[in-house]
C-alpha positions in Angstrom: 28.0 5.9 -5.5 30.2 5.9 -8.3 33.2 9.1 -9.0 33.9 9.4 -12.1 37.1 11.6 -12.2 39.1 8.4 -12.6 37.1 7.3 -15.8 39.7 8.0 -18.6 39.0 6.8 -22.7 39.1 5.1 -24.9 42.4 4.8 -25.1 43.4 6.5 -28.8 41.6 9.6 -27.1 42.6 12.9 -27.2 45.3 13.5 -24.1 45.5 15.7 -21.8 47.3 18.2 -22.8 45.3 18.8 -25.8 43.0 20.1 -23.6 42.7 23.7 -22.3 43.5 24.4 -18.6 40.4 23.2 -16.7 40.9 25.8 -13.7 38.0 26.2 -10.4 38.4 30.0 -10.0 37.7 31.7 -7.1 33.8 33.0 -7.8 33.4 29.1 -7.7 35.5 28.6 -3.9 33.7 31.4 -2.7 30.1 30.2 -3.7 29.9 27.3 -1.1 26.3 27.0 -2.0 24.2 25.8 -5.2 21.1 25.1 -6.0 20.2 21.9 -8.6 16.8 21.4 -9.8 15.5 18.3 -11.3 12.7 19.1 -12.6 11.1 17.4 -16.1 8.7 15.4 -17.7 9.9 13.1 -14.4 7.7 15.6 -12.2 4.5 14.1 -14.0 4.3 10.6 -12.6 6.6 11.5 -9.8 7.6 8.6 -8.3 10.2 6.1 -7.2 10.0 2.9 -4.8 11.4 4.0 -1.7 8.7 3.4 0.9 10.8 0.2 2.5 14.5 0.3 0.9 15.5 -2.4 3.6 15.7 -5.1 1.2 17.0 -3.8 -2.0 20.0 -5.3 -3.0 22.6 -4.9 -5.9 20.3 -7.1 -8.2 17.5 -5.4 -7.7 18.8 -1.7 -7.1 17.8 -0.4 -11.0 14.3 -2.2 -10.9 14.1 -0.7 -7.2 16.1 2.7 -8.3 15.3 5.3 -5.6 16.0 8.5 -8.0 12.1 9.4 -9.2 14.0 10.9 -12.6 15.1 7.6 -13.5 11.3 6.6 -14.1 12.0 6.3 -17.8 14.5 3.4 -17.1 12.7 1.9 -14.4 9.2 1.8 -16.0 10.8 -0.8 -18.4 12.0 -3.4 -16.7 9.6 -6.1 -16.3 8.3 -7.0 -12.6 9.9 -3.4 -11.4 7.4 -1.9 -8.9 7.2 1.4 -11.4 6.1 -0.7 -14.0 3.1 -2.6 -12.3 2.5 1.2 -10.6 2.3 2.6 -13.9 0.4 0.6 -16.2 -1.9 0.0 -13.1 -2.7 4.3 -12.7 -1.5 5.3 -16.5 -2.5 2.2 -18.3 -0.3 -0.5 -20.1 0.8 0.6 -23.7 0.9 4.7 -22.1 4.5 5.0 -22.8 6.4 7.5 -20.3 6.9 9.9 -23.4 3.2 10.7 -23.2 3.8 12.4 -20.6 5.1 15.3 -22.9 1.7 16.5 -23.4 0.8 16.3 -19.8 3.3 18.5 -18.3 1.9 22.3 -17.6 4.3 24.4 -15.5 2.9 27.4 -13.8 3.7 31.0 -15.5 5.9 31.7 -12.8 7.4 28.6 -12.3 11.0 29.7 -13.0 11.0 32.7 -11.2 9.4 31.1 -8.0 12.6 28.7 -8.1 14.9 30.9 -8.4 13.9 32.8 -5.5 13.7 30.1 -3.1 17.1 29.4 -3.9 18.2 33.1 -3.7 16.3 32.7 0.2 18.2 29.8 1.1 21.8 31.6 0.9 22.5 29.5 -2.7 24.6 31.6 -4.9 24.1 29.2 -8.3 21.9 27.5 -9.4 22.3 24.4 -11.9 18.5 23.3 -13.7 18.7 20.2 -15.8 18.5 21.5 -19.4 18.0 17.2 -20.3 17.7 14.3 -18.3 18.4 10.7 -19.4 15.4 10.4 -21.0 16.4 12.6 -23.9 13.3 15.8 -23.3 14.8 19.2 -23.9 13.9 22.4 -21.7 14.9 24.8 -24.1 13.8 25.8 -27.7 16.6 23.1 -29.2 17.0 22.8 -33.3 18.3 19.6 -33.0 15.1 17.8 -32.2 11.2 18.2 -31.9 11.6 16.4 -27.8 11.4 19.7 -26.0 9.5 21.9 -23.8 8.7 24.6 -26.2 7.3 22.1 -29.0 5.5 19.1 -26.7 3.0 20.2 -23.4 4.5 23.5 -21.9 4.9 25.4 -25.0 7.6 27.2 -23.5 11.8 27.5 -22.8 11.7 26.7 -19.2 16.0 27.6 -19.2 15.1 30.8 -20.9 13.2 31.4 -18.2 15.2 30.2 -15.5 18.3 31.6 -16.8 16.4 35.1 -16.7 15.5 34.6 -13.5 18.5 33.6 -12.2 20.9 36.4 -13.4 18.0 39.0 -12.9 18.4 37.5 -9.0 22.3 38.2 -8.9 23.4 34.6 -9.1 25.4 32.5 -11.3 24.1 29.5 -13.8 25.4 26.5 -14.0 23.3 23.9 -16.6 23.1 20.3 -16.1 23.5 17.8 -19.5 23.1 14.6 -19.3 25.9 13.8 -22.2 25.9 10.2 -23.0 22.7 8.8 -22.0 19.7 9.7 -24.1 17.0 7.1 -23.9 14.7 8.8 -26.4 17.5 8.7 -29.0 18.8 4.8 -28.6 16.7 1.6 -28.3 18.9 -0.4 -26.0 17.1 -2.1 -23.2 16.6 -1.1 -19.8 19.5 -0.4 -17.6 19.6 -3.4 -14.9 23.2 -3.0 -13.2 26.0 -0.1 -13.4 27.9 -2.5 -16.1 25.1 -1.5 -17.9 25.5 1.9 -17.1 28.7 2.1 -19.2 27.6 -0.5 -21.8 24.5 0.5 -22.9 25.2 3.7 -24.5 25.3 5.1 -28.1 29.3 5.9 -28.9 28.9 6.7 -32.5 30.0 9.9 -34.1 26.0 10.6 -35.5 25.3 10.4 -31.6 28.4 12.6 -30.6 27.5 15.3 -32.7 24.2 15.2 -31.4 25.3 16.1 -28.2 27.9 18.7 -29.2 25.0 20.6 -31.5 23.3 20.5 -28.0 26.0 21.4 -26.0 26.5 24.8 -28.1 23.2 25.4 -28.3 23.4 25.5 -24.5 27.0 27.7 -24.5 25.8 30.0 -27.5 22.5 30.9 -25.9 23.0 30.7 -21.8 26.5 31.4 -21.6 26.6 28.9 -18.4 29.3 29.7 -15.5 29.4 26.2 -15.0 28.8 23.0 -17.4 27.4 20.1 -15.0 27.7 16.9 -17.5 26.6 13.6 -16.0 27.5 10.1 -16.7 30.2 10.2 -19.8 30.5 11.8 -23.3 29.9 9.2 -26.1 33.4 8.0 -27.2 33.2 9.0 -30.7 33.5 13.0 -29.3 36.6 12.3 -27.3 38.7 12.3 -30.4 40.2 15.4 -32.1 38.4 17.5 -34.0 35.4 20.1 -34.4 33.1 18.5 -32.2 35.7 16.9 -29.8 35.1 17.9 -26.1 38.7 19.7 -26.6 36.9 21.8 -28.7 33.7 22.5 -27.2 36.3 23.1 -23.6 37.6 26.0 -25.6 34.6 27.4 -26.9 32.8 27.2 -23.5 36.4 29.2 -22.1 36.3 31.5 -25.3 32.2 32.5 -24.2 33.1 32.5 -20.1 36.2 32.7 -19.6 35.7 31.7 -15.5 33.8 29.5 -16.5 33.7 26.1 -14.7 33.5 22.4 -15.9 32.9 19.2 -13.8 34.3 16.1 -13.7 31.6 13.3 -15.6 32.7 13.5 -18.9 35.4 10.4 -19.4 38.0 12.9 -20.3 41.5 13.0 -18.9 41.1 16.2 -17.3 38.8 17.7 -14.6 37.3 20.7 -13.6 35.9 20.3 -9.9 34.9 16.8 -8.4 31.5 15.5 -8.0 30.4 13.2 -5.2 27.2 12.3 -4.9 25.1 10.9 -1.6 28.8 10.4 -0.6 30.1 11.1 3.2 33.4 13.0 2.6 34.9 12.0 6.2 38.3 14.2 6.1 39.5 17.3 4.4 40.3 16.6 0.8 43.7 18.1 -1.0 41.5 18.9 -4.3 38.3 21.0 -4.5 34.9 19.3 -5.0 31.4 19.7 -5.1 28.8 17.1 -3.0 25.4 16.9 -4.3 22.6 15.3 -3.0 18.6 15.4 -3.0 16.8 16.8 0.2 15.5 13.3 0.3 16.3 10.0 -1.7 15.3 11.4 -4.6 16.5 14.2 -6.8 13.5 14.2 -9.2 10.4 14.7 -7.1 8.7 11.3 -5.5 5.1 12.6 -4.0 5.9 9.1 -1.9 8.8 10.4 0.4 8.1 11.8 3.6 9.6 13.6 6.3 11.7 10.5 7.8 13.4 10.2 3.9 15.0 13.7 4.1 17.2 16.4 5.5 15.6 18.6 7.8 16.8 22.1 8.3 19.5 21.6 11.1 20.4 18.5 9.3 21.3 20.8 6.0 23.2 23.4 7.7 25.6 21.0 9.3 26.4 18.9 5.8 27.2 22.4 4.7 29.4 23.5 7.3 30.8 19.9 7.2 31.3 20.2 3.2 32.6 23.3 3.3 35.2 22.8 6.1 36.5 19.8 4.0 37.8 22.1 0.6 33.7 21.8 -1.1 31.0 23.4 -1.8 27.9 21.9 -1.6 24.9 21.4 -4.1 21.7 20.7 -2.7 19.3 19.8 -4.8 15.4 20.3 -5.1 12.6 18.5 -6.8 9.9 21.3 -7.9 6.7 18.9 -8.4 5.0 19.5 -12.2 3.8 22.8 -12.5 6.7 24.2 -10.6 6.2 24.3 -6.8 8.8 23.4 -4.2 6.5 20.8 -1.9 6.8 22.2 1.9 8.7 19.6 2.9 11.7 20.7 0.6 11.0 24.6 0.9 11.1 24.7 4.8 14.5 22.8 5.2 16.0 25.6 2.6 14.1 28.4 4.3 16.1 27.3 7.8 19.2 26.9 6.0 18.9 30.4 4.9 18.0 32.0 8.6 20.7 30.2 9.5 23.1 31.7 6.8 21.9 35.1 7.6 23.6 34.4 11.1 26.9 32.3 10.2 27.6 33.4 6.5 30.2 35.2 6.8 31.9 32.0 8.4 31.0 30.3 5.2 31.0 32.4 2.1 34.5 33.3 0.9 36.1 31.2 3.3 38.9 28.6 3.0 39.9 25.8 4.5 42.5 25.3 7.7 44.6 22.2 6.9 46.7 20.9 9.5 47.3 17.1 9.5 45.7 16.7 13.0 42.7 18.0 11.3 43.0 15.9 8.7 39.7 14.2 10.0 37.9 16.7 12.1 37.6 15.8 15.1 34.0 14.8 16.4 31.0 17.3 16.4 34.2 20.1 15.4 34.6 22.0 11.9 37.1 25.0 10.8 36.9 27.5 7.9 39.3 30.5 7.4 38.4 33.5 6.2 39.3 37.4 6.1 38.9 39.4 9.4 38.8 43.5 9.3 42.1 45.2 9.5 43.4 42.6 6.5 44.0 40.6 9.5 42.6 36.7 9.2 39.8 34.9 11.4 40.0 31.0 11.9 36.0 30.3 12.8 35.3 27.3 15.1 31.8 25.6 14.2 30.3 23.4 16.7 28.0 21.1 15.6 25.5 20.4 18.0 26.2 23.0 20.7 23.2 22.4 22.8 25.1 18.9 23.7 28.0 21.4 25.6 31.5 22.1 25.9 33.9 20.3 23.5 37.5 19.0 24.7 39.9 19.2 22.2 43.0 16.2 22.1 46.3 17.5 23.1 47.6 17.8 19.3 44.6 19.6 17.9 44.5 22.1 21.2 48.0 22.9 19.8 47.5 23.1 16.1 44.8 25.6 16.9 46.9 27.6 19.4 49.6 27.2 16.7 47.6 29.3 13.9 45.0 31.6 16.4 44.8 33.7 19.4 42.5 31.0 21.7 41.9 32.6 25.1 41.4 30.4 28.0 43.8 29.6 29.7 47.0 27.6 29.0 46.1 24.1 29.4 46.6 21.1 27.1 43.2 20.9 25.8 41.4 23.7 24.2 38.1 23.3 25.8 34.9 24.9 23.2 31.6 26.2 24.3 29.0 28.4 22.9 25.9 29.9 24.9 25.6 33.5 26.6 28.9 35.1 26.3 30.7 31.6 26.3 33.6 31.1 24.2 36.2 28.8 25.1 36.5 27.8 28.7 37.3 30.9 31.0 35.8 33.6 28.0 36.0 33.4 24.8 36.2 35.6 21.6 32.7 35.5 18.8 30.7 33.3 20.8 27.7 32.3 18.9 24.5 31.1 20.8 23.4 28.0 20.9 21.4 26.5 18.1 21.8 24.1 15.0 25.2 25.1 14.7 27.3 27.6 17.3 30.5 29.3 16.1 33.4 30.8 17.3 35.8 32.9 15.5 39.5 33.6 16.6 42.0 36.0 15.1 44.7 34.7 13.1 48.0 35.0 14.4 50.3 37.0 12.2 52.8 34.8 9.9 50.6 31.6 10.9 51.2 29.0 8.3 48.0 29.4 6.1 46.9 32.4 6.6 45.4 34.3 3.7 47.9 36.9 2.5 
């Protein structure tokens, strides 16, 4: 998958240093957990290929794309399996636009959504506000494409942003900001050269999205501002719709507020990586996101062997989160606004299994020590405050029905190093959970066995890291 952090231009762009300070402040490092939701006119034909992905290759990824909300792209390409699928159930000349007047949400859609992710443990929540394919899903002046004008009737972010603050959570808002297929006729995207290529970069277009964008800011007064794939080029230079300018209005409205990092600009808010394996502790703050399954839009085609089950998705997150980032899973609601079961139930385990562990998780740190670097196998470790303004270093084992864990010589004495271990004073630190197991010979916060056990150690007073 492709960062974009490291995507900087065009080059007589505004510099860095006309921007304001992009901070991640701490409502954001405490979070740990958010919720996406891709949900849009998408959720109609909901589909994607992804029944055998064993022989997709590079040249035939975009007419084989696996994400369900790209079905406005992939319907166009000649020969792509969505486009004989289509015309074949919708009929050839139904263009995927039509499906504007097909989509009718159920009245409590929003709230529905909002309260699974408020079950799962997620403490944001980022809906699409507009895809790639240009359809608005709030009320927007700027053009007729939207969810209150076309088959709804009805501000779905109104509603969701309701819901979302009325359920104690924050809102982040997803904007696609240089892709708009309903407002450019280029052809159909084939390759990622064409990702960057075939994009509208004039200052008509820029403004567009700016009006958009402080639509968004004025009326939702987001936490977070998720834009994906770019900002046309024409509103990366100086001036009232510049992204310097809409960076300092979005500060002005929410002043902890939070940007990401897809916007082509020289400066970042928090990191992005997407279906990415993040395989040791990163220096810099970021956020993976991924789809339950293969899909982020919902694809009535995947099953339970395409996604994450609910042990599956409470390890990525301890993994995530021991590694400096917080992670956004996403879900797929299908049309009128239900979460299919096979979604739902993986987020309902990851929130039992919250309930249990959170406080290892929520508000915690990371422990960096260079033998930690890469964690060692089945082995994780967040820091976080303990009672007495002391400091607890918590110990996650992965899978701790496998049994005890032997930690190498320099780990065992990185960990000794920083927290009161009990067990003896071998080499190794030897880890265990089960009934009133800890580490080997006793052991302090032993958790029992189950997707994830955890241990939690006090702090030693003056240890390098501690929180102050």
């Amino acid at each position: 998958m492709i960062s974009f952090d490291d995507r900087h231009g065009p080059a007589e762009a505004a510099c860095a240093s006309a921007y304001p300070e992009l901070r991640v402040p701490e409502w954001y490092r405490d979070a740990k957990l958010g919720m996406f939701v891709h949900w849009g006119l998408y959720s109609v034909p909901a589909w994607a290929d992804v029944l055998d992905r064993s022989d997709v290759t590079a040249d035939t990824a975009y007419a084989r794309h696996q994400y369900a909300e790209w079905y406005a792209n992939t319907v166009r390409i000649e020969g792509s399996p969505t486009r004989e699928r289509h015309e074949r159930l919708h009929g050839v000349g139904r263009s995927y636009e039509d499906f504007a007047d097909d989509w009718h949400p159920a009245p409590d859609a929003a709230a529905r959504i909002v309260d699974l992710a408020a079950r799962a443990g997620a403490l944001y929540l980022v809906p699409t506000t507009k895809h790639h394919d240009g359809f608005c899903l709030w009320d927007s002046a700027t053009t007729p494409f939207t969810a209150a004008r076309r088959g709804p009737g009805r501000d779905l972010i109104a509603e969701l942003a309701s819901a979302t603050r009325g359920a104690g959570l924050r809102l982040g808002l997803y904007y696609s900001g240089a892709l708009d297929w309903h407002m450019s006729d280029f052809p159909p995207l084939t390759s990622n050269d064409d990702l960057f290529a075939l994009r509208r970069n004039d200052p008509a277009f820029a403004a567009y999205a700016a009006a958009q964008l402080r639509e968004l800011v004025d009326r939702f007064a987001p936490d977070l501002l998720w834009n994906d794939i770019d900002w046309p080029d024409a509103g990366k230079h100086p001036g009232p719709d510049s992204l310097v300018q809409l960076f300092t209005e979005h500060l002005a409205a929410v002043p902890d507020g939070l940007v990401n990092d897809r916007w082509g600009a020289p400066v970042h808010g928090v990191l992005t990586r997407e279906y990415q394996d993040i395989d040791a502790v990163q220096d810099e703050v970021f956020e993976a996101t991924r789809g339950l399954g293969l899909s982020f839009g919902y694809n009535a085609d995947e099953s339970a062997g395409h996604a994450l089950d609910g042990p599956a998705l409470i390890r990525l997150l301890v993994d995530v989160v021991s590694k400096n980032g917080n992670l956004l899973i996403n879900v797929g609601p299908r049309a009128d606004g239900s979460v299919p079961p096979l979604q739902s139930a993986a987020l309902e385990e990851l929130g039992a299994g919250l309930s249990e562990h959170g406080t290892a998780i929520f508000g915690t740190r990371l422990w960096f020590h260079e033998a930690v670097r890469v964690p060692p196998a089945g082995v994780r470790f967040t820091r976080g405050p303990g009672a007495d303004r002391g400091e607890l270093l918590h110990v996650f084992l992965l899978d701790p029905a496998a049994g005890e864990v032997v930690l190498d010589p320099q780990v065992s004495a990185a960990l000794r190093e920083v927290a009161e271990v009990p067990g003896g004073s071998g080499e190794r630190v030897v880890l265990g959970v089960g009934a009133g197991a800890g580490v080997a010979g006793g052991g302090d916060g032993g958790a029992a066995a189950g997707p994830v056990g955890v241990l939690s150690f006090p702090v030693r007073r003056g240890a390098v890291g501690a929180v102050s």
